[in-house]
C-alpha positions, -999 to +999 in steps of 0.1 A: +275-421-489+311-434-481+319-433-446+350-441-420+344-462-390+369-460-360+373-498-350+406-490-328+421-460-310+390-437-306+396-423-266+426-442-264+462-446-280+466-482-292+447-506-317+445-482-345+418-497-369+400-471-392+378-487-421+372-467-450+343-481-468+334-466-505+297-478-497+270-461-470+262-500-462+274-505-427+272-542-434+298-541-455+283-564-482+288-535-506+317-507-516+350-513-516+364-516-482+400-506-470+415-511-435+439-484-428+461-500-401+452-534-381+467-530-341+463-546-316+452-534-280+472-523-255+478-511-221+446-511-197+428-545-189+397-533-206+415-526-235+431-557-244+399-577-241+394-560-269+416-581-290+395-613-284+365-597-298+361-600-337+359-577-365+319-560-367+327-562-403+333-600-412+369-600-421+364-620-456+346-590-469+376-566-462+390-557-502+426-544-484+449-538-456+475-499-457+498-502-428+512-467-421+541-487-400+555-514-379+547-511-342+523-535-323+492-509-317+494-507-355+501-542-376+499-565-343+462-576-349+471-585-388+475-623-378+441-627-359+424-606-389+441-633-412+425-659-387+393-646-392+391-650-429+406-615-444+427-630-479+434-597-495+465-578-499+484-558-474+504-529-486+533-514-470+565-500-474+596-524-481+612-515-446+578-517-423+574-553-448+608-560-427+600-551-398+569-569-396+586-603-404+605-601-372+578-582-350+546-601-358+566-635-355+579-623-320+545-614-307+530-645-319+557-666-297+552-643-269+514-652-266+518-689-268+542-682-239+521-662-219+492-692-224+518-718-220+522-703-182+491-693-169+481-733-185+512-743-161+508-720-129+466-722-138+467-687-132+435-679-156+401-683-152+401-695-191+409-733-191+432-736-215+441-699-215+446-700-256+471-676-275+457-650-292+473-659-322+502-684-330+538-682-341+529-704-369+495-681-377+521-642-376+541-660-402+516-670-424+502-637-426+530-628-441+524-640-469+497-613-479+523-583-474+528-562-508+555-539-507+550-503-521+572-475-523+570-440-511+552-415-534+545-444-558+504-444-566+488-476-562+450-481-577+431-508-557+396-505-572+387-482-602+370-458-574+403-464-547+441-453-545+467-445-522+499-435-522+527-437-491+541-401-477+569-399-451+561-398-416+593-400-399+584-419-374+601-450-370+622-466-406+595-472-426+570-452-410+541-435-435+516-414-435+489-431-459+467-404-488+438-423-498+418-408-533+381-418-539+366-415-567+328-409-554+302-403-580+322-383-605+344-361-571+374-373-559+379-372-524+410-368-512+418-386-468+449-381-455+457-406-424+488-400-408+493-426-388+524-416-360+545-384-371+576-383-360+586-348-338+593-318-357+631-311-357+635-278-345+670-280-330+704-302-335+696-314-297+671-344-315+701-365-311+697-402-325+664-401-347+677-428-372+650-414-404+650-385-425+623-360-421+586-364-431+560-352-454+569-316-475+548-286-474+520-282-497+499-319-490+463-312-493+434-330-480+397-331-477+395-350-443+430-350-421+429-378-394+458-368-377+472-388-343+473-364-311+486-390-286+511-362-270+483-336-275+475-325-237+517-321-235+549-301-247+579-319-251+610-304-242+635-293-265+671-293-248+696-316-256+689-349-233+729-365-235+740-342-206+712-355-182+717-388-196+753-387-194+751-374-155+732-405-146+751-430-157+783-413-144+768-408-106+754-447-112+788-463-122+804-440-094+785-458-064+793-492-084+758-498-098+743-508-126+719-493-158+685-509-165+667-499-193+637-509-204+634-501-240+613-511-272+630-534-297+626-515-331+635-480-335+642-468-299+667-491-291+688-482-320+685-451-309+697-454-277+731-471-287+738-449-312+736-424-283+756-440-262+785-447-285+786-408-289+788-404-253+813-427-244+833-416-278+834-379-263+842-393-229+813-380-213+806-416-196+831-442-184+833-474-213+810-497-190+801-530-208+769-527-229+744-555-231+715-556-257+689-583-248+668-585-270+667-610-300+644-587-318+667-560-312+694-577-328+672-584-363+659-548-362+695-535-360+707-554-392+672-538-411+677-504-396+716-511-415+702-523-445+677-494-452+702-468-458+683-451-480+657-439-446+684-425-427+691-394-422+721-373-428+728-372-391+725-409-391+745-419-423+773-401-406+774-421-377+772-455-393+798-441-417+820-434-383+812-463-360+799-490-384+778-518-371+768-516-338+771-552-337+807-549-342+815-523-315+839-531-290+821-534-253+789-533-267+774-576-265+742-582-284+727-616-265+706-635-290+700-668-264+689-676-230+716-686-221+741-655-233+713-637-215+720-654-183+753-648-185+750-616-178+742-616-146+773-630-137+790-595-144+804-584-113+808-549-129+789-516-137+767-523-169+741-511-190+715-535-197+690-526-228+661-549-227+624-553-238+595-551-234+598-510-229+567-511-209+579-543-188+552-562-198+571-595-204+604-605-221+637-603-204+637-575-187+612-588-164+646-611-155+672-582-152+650-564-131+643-592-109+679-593-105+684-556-094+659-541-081+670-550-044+703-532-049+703-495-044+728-487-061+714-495-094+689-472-118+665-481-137+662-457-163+628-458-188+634-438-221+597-441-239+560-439-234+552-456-199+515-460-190+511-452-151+487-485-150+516-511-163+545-506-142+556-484-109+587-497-092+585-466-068+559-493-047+586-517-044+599-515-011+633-526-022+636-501-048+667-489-062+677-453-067+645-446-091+654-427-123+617-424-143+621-406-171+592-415-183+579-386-160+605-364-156+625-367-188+633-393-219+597-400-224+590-364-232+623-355-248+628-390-266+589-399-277+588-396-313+550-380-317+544-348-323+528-323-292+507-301-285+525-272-298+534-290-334+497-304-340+482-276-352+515-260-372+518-290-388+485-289-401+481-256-412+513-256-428+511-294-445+473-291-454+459-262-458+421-262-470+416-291-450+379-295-448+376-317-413+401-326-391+396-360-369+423-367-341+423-402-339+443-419-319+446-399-292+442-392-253+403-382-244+425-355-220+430-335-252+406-316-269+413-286-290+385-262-313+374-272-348+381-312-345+363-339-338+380-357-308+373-391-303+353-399-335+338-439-338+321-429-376+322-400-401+307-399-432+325-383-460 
């Protein structure tokens, strides 16, 4: 009997791994074996030790890789899977093939970094402290990326296909069907990777894609994400509050710090930002973007017009380029990014990591976090283990959203409240329902919460 095995993101949110094998072998020496996603661990110590432990199923005998999109916790374990021995194809869509080539490559520099320190400072107990995979080892993996496009069926095995259905997400995001054809039945599974929020006012200001899946999918088994579903997002408009803290910031002559994710969130942000200062609701403070990777995900985001949505296409068709805005200065080196802390002005610095786990918004906020009249102002998820300024004792004037505001209003998942609409109204008949990933806080009737193997 064909089964799914949970190899990432069962009790937690990150290293989404689900192996769909066509075969009741466990082994996997049999059956035709598809990976549906391939992240890699974050957040909590005990969950990124994770990512140094290998595959239970040899990677050589994996047949296929379906990445539902291009964020860390779902394509950032591709290269070490590579590593390993996996040589088969990896399908995607044409943008999330994009965003890969600038995201795994960046994560691969960013661990020989971080080995290239601790090695220097001997701050690990590992000696060498090794990368966990290689600049040179993310772009070779790239190499195995097939690109195709939504709604398009593709037949992997006489017994497997798949076809891509819009998750709007993040550009490029999918929601992956996957038929089998088991012993004269087909069985459709319907993975949906991250869904983006349901739009249910104008007030969702700055999501950059169009709107996902139509009514009427169908599925025998629905593994549906529920990482916001303990919560309810809020559905006012967030520019006003955003607006009133940059005004009161730039009125006692500080600064902006925001820590913010390189692909998707910080092109929301700007986007934001221009409207605001275009209405006149906040001064025209110089804007700084530093992030190299948010400079490359900008020209993509530009390139796949075909994504966006209509909210969207208007902007770009008002403001153009971001990179061409007046004010707004998009530091590629580390020296331009220097530079900017020679301003002697109010700013607003956008930097990454979001969850100020490394890059150069470590630097910025080394560099501000003594003044009090600055803010630094988080916009996405922020796990309460990886980062509380309120225990500095220099703090500045402390503006989490994360708690109190962007991270509910400006996550793109959906809640509690959408979960189960969304799957009555998308896939009705659904036989099981498995919420993977999600938070082991949540837990809701007919679903299996937490799953590590289900038959099918």
């Amino acid at each position: 009997m064909a089964y799914i095995q949970f190899l990432g993101a069962a009790g937690t949110v990150t290293g989404s791994k689900h192996l769909v094998n066509t075969s009741s072998d466990i082994g996997g020496k049999s059956g035709f074996q598809t990976l549906i996603d391939c992240g890699m661990f974050q957040g909590a110590k005990e969950w990124r030790e994770r990512n140094w432990q290998n595959t239970p199923i040899p990677a050589p005998s994996i047949d296929a890789v379906i990445l539902t999109h291009a964020h860390l916790d779902h394509c950032g374990w591709i290269p070490r899977l590579v590593r390993e021995g996996f040589r088969g194809p990896i399908y995607a869509t044409p943008s999330t093939i994009d965003l890969c080539g600038i995201i795994l490559p960046d994560s691969g520099h960013l661990q020989e970094e971080d080995a290239n320190f601790y090695n220097r400072h001997k701050k690990s107990k590992h000696v060498p402290a090794l990368p966990l995979y290689t600049l040179a080892e993310a772009q070779d993996c790239l190499r195995y990326f097939r690109p195709v496009q939504f709604e398009e069926t593709r037949q992997l095995s006489p017994e497997v296909a798949f076809r891509f259905v819009r998750a709007a997400h993040i550009l490029g995001s999918s929601m992956v069907e996957l038929s089998l054809n088991l012993n004269g039945q087909t069985k459709r599974l319907l993975f949906t990777g991250d869904i983006g929020r349901v739009r249910n006012t104008s007030s969702a200001a700055g999501k950059v894609v169009r709107s996902g899946a139509t009514e009427g999918e169908t599925a025998d088994v629905l593994v549906m994400e529920s990482t916001y579903g303990n919560r309810q997002h809020p559905t006012d408009d967030p520019k006003p509050k955003l607006a009133q803290i940059v005004r009161e910031t730039v009125q006692r002559g500080g600064s902006v710090v925001v820590p913010a994710f390189a692909v998707e969130r910080t092109q929301k942000f700007i986007f934001m930002l221009k409207v605001l200062m275009e209405s006149g609701q906040i001064p025209r403070i110089p804007v700084y973007c530093d992030s190299p990777m948010a400079i490359k995900a900008v020209e993509i985001f530009l390139k796949h017009t075909e994504e966006y949505s209509d909210e969207t296409r208007q902007l770009v068709t008002q403001y153009g380029s971001p990179l061409q805005w007046p004010g707004f200065t998009f530091a590629s080196t580390p020296e331009e990014s220097k530079r900017i802390n020679e301003t002697k002005v109010s700013t607003l610095i956008i930097s990454s990591s979001g969850m100020v786990t490394g890059g150069r918004i470590q630097h910025h906020l080394m560099q501000r976090l003594p003044d009090p009249k600055n803010t630094v102002l988080f916009i996405g998820f922020r796990p309460r283990e990886r980062v509380d300024l309120r225990s500095r004792a220099a703090r500045p004037k402390y503006a989490s959203l994360a708690k109190r505001f962007l991270s509910r209003r400006r996550s793109w998942h959906l809640n509690n409240s959408a979960i189960m609409p969304i799957r009555r109204s998308y896939w009705n008949g659904c036989a099981r329902f498995l919420a993977v990933p999600g938070s082991p806080t949540w837990c809701m009737g007919n679903h299996q919460h937490r799953p590590t193997f289900a038959t099918l």
